[in-house]
N, C-alpha and C positions, 0 to 999 in steps of 0.2 A: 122332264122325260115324257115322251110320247109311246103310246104303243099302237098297235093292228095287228090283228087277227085275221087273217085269209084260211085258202084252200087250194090245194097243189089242183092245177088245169091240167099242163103238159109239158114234161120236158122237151127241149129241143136239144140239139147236139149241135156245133159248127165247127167244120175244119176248116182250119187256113191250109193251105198249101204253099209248098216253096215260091218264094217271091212277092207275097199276098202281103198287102199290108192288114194285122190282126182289128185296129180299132174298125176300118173298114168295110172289115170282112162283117166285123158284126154288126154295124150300121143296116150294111145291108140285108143281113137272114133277119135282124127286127122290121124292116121296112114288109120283106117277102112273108114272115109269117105273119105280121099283124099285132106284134106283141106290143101291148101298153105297159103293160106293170109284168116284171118279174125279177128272179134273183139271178146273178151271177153267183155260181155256188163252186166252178172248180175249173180248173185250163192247167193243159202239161204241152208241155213240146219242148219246141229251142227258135232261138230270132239271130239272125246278122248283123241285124240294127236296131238302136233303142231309142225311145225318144219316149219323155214322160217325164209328170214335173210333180214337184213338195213341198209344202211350208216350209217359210225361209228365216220366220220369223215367227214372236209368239204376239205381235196385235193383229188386233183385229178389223179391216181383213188384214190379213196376213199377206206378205210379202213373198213373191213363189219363186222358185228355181227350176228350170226346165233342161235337165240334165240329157245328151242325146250324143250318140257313136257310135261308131261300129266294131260289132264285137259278135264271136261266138257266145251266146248262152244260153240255158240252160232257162225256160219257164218252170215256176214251183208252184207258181198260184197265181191265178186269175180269180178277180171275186171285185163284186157289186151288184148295182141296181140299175133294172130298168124303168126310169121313171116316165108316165105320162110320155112313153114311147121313146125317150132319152137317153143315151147309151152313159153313165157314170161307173168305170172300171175304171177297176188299178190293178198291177203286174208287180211280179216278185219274178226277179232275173238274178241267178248267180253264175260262177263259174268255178273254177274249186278253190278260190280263197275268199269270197267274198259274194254278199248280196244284197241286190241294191232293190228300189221300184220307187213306183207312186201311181198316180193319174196316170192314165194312157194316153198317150197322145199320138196321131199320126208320127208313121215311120219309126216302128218297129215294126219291120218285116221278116217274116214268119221264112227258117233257115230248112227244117226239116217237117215240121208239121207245127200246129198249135188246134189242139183241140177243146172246146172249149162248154159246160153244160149250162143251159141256162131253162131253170124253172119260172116258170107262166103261174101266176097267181092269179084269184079270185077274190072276192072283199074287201079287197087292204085298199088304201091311197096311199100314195108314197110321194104326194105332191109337196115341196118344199124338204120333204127328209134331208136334200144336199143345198140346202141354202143353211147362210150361219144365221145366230138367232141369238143375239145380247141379251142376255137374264140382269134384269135391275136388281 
């Protein structure tokens, strides 16, 4: 186990808007404000289409599944890291029987809104945090 200890900078807000694809959207408001390191700490809205992928397997690396359609749903959570200027988010999409997500991955596009908060940190490194790391 690793830790870090930072210091809230400044939240930022982003909205997607209808049509907008979400990983995108946030590519770009990291690129326009300059962020290196922060958190993804929350996202609500709804998308028309989904696209975003899971562990498919339990070795290591693991074998993925990239699960993608079109559908009304429902975002419940958006949440990750921004690393070394790196967009790593994953999505929670339901609909009223059921909820699926993972990795975001291009095309889920944003149906009614997705808005999404993401906090700016200070002293922490988060460099390596989303690489895997075989303990002997």
């Amino acid at each position: 186990m690793i830790t870090s200890v930072g210091t809230q900078k400044r939240t930022i807000m982003v909205r997607c808007n209808n049509g907008e694809d979400i990983l995108a959207m946030l590519k770009e408001a990291v690129e326009r404000e300059g962020i290196k390191t922060a958190i993804i700490v929350s996202g609500f809205g709804s998308v028309y289409t989904y696209h975003f992928h899971v562990v498919a397997s339990p070795d290591l690396p693991p074998k993925e599944a990239f699960p993608k359609g079109e559908q009304a749903l429902d975002i419940v959570n958006v949440n990750g890291a921004i690393i070394d200027g790196r967009v790593h988010c994953h999505i929670t999409l339901t609909d009223d029987k059921i909820a699926m997500g993972g990795h975001l991955e291009p095309g889920c596009k944003t149906l009614t809104f997705a808005n999404i908060t993401i906090m700016e940190v200070d002293g922490i490194s988060l460099t390596d945090w989303d690489t895997i790391k075989i303990m002997n």
